[in-house]
C-alpha positions as CSV (number, residue, x, y, z in Angstrom):
1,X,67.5,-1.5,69.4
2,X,66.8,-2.6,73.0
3,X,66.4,0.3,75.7
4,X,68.5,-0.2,78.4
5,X,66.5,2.2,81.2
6,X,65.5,-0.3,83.6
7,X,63.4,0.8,86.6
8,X,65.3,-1.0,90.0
9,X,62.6,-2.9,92.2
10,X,64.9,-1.4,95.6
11,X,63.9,1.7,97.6
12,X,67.0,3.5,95.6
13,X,65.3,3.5,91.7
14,X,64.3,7.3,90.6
15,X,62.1,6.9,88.1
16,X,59.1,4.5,87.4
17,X,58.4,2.2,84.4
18,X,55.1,1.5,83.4
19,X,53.1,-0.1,80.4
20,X,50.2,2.0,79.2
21,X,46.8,0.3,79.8
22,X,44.7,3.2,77.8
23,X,44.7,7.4,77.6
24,X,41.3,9.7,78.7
25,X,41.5,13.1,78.0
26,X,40.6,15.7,80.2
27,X,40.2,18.9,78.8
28,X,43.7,20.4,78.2
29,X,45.7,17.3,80.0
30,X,45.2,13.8,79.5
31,X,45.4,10.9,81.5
32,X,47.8,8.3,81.3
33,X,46.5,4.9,83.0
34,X,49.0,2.0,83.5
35,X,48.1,-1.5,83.9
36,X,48.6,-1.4,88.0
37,X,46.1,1.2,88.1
38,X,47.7,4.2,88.6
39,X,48.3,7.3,86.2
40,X,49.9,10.2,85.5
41,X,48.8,13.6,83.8
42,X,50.5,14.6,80.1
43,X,49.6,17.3,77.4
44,X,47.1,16.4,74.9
45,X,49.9,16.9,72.3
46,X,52.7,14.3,74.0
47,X,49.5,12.3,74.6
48,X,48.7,11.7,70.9
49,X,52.1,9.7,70.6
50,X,51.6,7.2,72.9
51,X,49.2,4.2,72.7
52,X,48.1,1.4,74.5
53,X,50.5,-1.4,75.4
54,X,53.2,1.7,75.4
55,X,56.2,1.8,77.9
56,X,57.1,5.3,79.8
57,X,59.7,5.9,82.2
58,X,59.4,8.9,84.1
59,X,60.9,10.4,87.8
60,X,59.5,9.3,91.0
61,X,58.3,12.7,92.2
62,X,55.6,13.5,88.9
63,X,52.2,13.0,88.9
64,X,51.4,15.4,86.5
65,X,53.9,16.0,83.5
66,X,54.6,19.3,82.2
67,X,57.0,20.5,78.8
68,X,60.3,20.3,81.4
69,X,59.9,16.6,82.8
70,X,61.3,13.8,81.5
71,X,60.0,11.1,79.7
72,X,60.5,8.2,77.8
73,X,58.0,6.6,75.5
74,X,59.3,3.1,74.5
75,X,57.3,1.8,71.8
76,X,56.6,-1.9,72.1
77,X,54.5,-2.6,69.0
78,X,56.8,-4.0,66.1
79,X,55.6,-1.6,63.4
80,X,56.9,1.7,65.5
81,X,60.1,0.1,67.3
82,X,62.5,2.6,65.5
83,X,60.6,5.6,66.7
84,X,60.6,5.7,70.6
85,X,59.8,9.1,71.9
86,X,61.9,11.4,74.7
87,X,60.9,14.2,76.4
88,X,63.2,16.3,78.4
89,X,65.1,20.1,79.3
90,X,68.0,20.6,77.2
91,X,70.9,23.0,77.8
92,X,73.7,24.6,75.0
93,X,73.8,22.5,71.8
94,X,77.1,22.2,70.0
95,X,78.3,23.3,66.7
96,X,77.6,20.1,64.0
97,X,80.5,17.4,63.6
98,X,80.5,14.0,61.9
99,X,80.0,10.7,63.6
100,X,82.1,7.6,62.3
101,X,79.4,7.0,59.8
102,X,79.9,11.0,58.4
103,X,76.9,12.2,59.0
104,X,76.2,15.3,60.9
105,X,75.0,16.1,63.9
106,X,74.5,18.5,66.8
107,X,75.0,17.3,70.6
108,X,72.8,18.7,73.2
109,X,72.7,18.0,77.1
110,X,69.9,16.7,79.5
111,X,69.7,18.8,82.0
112,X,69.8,16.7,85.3
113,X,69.6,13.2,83.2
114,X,66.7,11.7,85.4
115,X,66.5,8.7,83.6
116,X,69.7,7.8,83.0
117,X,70.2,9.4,79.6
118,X,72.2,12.6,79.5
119,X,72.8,13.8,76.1
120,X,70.9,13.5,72.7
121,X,71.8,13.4,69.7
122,X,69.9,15.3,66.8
123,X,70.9,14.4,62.9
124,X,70.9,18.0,61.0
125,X,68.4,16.9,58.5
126,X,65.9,17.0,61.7
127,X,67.0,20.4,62.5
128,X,66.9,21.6,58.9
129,X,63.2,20.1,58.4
130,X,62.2,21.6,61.3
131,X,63.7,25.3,62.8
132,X,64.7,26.2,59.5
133,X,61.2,25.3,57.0
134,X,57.5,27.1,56.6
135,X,55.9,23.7,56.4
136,X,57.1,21.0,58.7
137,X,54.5,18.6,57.0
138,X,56.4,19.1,53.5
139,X,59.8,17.8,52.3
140,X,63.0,20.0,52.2
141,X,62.8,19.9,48.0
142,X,59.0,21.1,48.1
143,X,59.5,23.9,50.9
144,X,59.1,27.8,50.0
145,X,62.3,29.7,51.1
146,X,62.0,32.4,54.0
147,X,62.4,34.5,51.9
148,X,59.6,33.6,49.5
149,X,57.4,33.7,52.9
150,X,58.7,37.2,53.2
151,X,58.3,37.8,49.7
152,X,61.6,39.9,49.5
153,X,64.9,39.1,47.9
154,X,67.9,36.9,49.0
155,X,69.7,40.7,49.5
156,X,67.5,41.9,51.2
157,X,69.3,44.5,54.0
158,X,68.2,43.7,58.1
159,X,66.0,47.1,57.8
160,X,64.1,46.0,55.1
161,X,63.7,42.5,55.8
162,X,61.7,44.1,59.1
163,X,59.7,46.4,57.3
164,X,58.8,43.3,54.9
165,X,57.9,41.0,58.2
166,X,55.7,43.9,60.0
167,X,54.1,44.2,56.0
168,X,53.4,40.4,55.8
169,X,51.7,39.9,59.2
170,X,49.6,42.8,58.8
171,X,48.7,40.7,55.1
172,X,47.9,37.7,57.2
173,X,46.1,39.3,60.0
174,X,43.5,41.3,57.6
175,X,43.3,38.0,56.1
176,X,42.3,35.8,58.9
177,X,45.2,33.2,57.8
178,X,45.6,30.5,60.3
179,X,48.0,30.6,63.5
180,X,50.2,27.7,61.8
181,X,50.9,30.8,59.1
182,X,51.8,33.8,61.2
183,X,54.5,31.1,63.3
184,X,56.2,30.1,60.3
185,X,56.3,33.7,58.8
186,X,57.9,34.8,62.5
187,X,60.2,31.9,62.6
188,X,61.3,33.0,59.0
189,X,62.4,36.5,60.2
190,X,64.2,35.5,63.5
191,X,66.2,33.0,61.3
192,X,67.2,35.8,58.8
193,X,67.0,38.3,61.4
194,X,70.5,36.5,63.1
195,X,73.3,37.1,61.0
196,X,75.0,33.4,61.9
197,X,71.7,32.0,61.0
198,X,70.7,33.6,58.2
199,X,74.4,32.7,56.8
200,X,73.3,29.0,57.6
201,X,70.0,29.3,56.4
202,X,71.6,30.3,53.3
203,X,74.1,27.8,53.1
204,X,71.4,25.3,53.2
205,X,69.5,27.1,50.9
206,X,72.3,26.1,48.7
207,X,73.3,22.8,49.7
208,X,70.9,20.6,52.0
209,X,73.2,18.4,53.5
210,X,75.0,22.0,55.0
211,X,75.7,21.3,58.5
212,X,72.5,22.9,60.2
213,X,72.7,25.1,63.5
214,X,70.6,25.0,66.7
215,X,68.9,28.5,66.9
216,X,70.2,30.1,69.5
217,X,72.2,27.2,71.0
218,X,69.7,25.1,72.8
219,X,68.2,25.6,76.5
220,X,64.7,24.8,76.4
221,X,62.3,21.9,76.2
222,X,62.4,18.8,73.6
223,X,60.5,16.5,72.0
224,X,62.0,14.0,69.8
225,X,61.5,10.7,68.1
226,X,64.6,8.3,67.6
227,X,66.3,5.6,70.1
228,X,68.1,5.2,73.2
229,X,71.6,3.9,73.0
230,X,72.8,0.3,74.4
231,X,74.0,1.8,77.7
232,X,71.4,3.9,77.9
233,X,73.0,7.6,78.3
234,X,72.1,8.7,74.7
235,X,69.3,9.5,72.7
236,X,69.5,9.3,69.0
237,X,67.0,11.7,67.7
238,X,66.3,11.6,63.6
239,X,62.9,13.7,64.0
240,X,61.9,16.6,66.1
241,X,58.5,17.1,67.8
242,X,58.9,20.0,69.2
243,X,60.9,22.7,70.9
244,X,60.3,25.5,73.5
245,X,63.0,27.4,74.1
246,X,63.4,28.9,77.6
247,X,62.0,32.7,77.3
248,X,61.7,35.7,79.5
249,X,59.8,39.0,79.4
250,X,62.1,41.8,80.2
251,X,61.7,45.8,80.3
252,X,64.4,48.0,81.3
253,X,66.7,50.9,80.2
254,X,69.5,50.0,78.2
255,X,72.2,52.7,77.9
256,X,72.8,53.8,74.1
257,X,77.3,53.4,75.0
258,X,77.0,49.4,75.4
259,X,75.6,49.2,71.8
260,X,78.2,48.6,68.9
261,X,77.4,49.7,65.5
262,X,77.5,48.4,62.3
263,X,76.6,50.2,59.1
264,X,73.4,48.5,58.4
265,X,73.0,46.7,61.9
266,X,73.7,46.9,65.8
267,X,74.0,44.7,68.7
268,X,73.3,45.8,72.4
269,X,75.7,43.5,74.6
270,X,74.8,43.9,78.6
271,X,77.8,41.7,80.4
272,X,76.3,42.8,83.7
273,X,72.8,41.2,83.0
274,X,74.0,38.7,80.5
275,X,72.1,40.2,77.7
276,X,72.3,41.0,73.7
277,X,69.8,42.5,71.5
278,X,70.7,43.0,67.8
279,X,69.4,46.1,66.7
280,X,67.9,47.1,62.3
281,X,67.6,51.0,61.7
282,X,63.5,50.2,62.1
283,X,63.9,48.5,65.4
284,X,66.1,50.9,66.8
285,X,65.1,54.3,64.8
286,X,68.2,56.4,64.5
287,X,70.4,57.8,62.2
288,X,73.4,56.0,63.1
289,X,76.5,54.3,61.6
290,X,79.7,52.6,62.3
291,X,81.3,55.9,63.2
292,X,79.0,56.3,66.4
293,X,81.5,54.1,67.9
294,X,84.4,56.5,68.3
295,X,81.9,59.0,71.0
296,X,78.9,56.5,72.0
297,X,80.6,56.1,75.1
298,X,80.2,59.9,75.6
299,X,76.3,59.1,75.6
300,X,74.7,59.0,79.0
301,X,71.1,58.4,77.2
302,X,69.2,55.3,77.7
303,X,66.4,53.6,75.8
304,X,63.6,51.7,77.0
305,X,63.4,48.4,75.9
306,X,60.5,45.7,75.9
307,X,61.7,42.6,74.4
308,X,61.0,38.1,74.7
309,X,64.3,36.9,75.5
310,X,65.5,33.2,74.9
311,X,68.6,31.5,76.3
312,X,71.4,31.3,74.5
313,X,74.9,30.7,75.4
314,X,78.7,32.1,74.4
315,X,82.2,30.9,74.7
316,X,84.5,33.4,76.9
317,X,88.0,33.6,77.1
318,X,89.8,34.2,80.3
319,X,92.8,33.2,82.4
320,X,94.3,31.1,78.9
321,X,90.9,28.5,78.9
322,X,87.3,29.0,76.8
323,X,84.8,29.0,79.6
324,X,81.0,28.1,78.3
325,X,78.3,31.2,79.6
326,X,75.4,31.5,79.8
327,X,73.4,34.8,78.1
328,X,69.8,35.7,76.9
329,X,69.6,37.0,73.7
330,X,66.6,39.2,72.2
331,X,63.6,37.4,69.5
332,X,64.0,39.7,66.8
333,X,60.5,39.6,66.2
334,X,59.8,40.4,69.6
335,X,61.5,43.9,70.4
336,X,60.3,47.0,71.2
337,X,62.1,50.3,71.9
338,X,61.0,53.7,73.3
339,X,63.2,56.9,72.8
340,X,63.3,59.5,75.1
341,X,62.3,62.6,74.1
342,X,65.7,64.5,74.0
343,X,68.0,62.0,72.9
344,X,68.6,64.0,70.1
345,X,70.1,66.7,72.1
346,X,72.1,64.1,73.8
347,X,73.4,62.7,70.8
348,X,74.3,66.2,69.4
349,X,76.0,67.0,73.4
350,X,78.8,63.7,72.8
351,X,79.5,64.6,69.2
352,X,80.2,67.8,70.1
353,X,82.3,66.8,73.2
354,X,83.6,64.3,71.0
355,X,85.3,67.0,68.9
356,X,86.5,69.0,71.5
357,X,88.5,66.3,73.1
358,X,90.1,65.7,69.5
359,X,90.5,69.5,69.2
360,X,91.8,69.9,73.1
361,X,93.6,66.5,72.7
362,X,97.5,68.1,73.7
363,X,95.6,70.4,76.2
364,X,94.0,67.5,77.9
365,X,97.3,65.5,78.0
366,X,99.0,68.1,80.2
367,X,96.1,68.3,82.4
368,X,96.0,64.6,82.8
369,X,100.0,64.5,83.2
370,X,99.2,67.1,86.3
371,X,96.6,64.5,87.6
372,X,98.3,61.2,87.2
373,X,100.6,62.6,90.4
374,X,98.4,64.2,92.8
375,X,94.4,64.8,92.6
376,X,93.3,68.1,91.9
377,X,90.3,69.7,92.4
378,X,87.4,70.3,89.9
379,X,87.3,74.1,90.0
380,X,91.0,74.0,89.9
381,X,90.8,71.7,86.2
382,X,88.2,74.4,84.6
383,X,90.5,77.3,85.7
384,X,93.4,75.1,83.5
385,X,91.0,74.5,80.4
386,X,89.7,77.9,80.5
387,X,93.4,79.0,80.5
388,X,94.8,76.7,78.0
389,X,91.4,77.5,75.8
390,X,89.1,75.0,76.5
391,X,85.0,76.6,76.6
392,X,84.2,76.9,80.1
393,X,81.1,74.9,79.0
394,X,83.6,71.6,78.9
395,X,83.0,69.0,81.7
396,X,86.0,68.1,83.3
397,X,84.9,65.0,84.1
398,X,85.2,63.9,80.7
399,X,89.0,64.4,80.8
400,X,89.5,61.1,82.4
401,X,86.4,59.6,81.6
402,X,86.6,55.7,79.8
403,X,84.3,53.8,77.7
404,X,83.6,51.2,80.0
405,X,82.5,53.9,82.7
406,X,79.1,54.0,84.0
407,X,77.6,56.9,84.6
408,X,75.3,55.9,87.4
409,X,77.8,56.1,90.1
410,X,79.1,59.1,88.8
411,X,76.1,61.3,88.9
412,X,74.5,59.2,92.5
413,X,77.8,60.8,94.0
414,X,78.2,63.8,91.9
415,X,74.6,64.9,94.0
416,X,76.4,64.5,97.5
417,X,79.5,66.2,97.0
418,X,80.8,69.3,98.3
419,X,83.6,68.9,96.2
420,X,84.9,66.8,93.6
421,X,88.7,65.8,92.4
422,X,90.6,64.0,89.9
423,X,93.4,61.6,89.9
424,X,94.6,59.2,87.7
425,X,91.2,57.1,86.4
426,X,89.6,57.9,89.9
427,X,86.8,60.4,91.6
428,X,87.0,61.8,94.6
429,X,84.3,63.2,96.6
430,X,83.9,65.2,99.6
431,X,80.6,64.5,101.1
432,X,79.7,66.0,104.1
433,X,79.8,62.7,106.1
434,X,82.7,60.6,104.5
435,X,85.4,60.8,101.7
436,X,84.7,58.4,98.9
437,X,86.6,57.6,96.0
438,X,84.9,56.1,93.0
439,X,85.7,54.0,89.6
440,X,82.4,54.0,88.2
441,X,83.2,51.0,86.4
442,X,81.2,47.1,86.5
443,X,83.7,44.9,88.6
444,X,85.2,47.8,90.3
445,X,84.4,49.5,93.9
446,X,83.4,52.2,95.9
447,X,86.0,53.2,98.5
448,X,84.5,55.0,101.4
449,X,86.7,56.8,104.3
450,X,85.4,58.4,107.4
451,X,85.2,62.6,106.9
452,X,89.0,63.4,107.8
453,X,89.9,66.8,110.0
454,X,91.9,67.6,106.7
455,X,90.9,67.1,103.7
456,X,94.5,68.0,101.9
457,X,96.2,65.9,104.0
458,X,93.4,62.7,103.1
459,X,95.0,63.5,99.6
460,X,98.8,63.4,100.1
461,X,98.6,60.3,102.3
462,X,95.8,58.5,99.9
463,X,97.9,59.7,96.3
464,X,101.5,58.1,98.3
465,X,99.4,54.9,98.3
466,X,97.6,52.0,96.7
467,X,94.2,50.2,97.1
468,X,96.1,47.3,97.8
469,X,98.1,48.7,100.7
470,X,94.8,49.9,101.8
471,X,93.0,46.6,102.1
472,X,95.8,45.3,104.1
473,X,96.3,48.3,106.3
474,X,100.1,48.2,105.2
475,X,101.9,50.6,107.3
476,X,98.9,51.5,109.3
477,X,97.6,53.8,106.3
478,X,93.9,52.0,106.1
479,X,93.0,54.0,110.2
480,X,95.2,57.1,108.9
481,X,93.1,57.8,106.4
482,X,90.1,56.6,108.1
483,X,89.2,53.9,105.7
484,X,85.2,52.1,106.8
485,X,84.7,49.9,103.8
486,X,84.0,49.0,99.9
487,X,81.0,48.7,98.5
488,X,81.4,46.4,95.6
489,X,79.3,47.3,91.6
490,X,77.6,44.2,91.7
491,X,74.7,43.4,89.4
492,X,72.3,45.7,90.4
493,X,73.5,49.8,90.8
494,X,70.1,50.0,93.0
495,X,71.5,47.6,95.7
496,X,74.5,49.7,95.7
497,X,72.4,52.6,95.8
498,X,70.5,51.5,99.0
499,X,73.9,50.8,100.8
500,X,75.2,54.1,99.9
501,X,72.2,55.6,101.6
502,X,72.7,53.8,104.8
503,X,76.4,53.8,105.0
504,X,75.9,57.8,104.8
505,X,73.1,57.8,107.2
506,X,70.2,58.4,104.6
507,X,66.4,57.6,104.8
508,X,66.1,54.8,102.5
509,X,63.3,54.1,99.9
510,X,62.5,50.4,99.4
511,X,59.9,51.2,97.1
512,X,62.3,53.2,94.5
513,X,65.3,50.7,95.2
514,X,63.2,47.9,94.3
515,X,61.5,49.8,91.0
């Protein structure tokens, strides 16, 4: 098949075409010379497929080629026509379908299609033989399973299959066993570590010609071996080289209440940062279950966490379409988590307030029936409890308090304020500066108001309106009740933090806003 990139001769072409004249290696790069005399610097490893008398297109701009640029290896010698090699960045791969001929495969896109091709195509066989085998040198019917690497059974729960993986590499460590070894035993675990893969892996397992998933959707750097279509805007690929996904080193705190559990799993979803984790009993070391989800978001705690993220990607649904995003989720094999040392406490503190609110549930609906039509102050709500016999110990906060609440803002406000009410799902605080009224919610807004004579009359004219009549100053009500501006939850509760402080005239630390 005949490639169809062509280099222009004009001042407009973006990428170069040249014919290999011979390859010196120089330490870890080698150079590429062409016949006209010039060069350009590759990896030793993309540097052992090309030869002399070789074609390769690549961008204007590169003198030196790294994983992400492009590049096309056109094979001119007769023996290797069929195996023309492309380099480039990919971005989400699709779910496997048929072509006309019935044979599976996954689509991929080039991200910024520099030389004119801007998708490939990868066969499943290729992804089979190579994300999902120990030995990419052997064929599928010769291959030990994953979970012969392992050395556990096809049953094997997400705990355990953990345990068995820290067990193995300790095995192949004390044994000196080559690097080659210890990748394919880590590659097993992440496959089986991922529910959807293992379940593909498995499938496989049964049925080789199973359509065959790209782990983790794509978004990294490929090497493949195949041909370019006629027109030049596909890639064919029926052998992968290699693959290097996109990955991140991250270490933050990530609060217990976005977790979701599962009886014999968990997964930590972060829509703010765009992050998951999924989450064994070994990597994430308590005693929990599926019925931690009726009070986690009662937890406050949050764990630190050290993990390799790769891209990955997820299908959302809003306003009646699928929209494609973009997410990073966790390598299994590559998490680490550090408790703090009185989450136990904590965890005891929500299930306990947990059953109060069941207990208190018809005393807590009258209280929030008084709140839904005028805001009421917090010494005022433990007066109520204590008289309809709720402990004094109860936070009132809690009474209104929703799962999707972040604590943060709460407690950053809680600090400043003389006083604090309730009112429908809102916060009020009286600072000794301003008025602000709070959601403490991702995608919601702080409300701040300049410190009114009256603070009873703030409330009557602010519980007679809306936010919306607010932000239009409908009727004059935004200067009655002195309204300065909103300081929007955006992605990072430290930038909000640092604005706080200067609306309310506060020394700001740079240092600790940027920690």
């Amino acid at each position: 098949m005949s490639v169809a990139l062509q280099a222009s001769t004009t001042s407009s072409r973006d990428f170069y075409q040249r014919q290999v004249l011979k390859t010196n290696p120089k330490g870890a790069k080698t150079a590429c010379v062409f016949t006209d005399g010039t060069s350009i610097l590759v990896s030793n490893f993309l540097a052992s497929f090309i030869r002399s008398g070789n074609e390769l297109f690549f961008p204007l701009e590169h003198e030196a080629a790294d994983a992400g640029t492009q590049i096309y290896i056109r094979k001119t010698h007769l023996e290797e026509r069929r195996w023309d090699v492309f380099q480039a960045e990919i971005s989400y791969a699709a779910q496997p379908r048929k072509d006309k001929r019935n044979n599976l495969f996954v689509s991929a896109e080039v991200h910024g299609g520099r030389l004119g091709i801007v998708s490939v195509q990868i066969r499943c066989e290729a992804l089979r033989d190579y994300f999902y085998v120990g030995n990419r040198r052997c064929a599928w019917d010769r291959q030990p399973s994953f979970y012969e690497l392992l050395r556990v059974n096809p049953n094997v729960s997400p705990t355990e299959l953990r345990l068995a993986f820290k067990l193995r590499t300790l095995e192949l460590r004390a044994t000196h066993a080559p690097v080659i070894d210890l990748r394919a035993l880590e590659r097993a675990f992440n496959i089986l570590a991922h529910s959807e893969l293992r379940a593909c892996y498995d499938a496989l397992l049964n049925d080789p010609a199973s359509p065959a998933l790209f782990p983790y959707g794509g978004f990294g750097s490929l090497l493949i071996a195949g041909a370019c279509s006629r027109d030049g805007s596909t890639f064919y690929a029926s052998r992968i080289l290699s693959f290097l996904p996109e990955q991140k080193f991250k270490h933050f705190q990530a609060p217990v209440r976005n977790v979701v559990f599962y009886n014999d799993h968990a997964i930590y979803r972060d829509s703010r940062r765009k992050l998951e984790i999924f989450f064994d009993h070994t990597s994430l070391p308590l005693l929990w279950d599926s019925s931690w989800n009726q009070w986690r978001h009662l937890l406050g705690v949050k764990i630190g966490v050290k993990a390799t993220f790769i891209q990955s990607s997820k299908y959302q649904h809003r306003a009646g379409a699928w929209h494609w995003v973009k997410w990073e989720t966790a390598l299994p094999s590559r998490i680490e988590v550090a408790l703090p040392a009185n989450i136990s406490e904590q965890i005891a503190g929500a299930r306990q307030t947990h059953h109060r609110v069941g207990q208190f549930a018809d005393a807590l609906d009258q209280i929030r029936a008084r709140i839904e039509s005028a805001p009421v102050e917090r010494a005022d709500l433990q007066k109520l409890c204590t008289g309809l016999g709720i402990p004094g110990d109860f936070d009132v906060a809690l009474i209104t308090w929703r799962p999707d609440y972040d604590a943060f803002y709460y407690k950053q406000l809680c600090e400043r304020a003389r006083r604090i009410y309730l009112f429908r799902s809102e916060y009020i605080f009286d600072l000794e500066r301003a008025v602000i009224v709070e959601t403490p919610q991702l995608g919601y807004a702080t409300y701040l108001f300049s410190k009114p004579s009256s603070v009873p009359e703030f409330l009557a004219i602010y519980a007679s309106t809306s936010r919306e009549d607010i932000l239009q100053n409908r009727s004059n009500v935004s200067e009655n009740l002195g309204f300065l501006c909103r300081l929007i939850h955006g992605a990072s509760p430290r930038n909000w933090l640092k604005e706080l402080k200067l609306r309310l005239g506060e020394v700001v630390d740079y240092a600790e806003i940027n920690d």
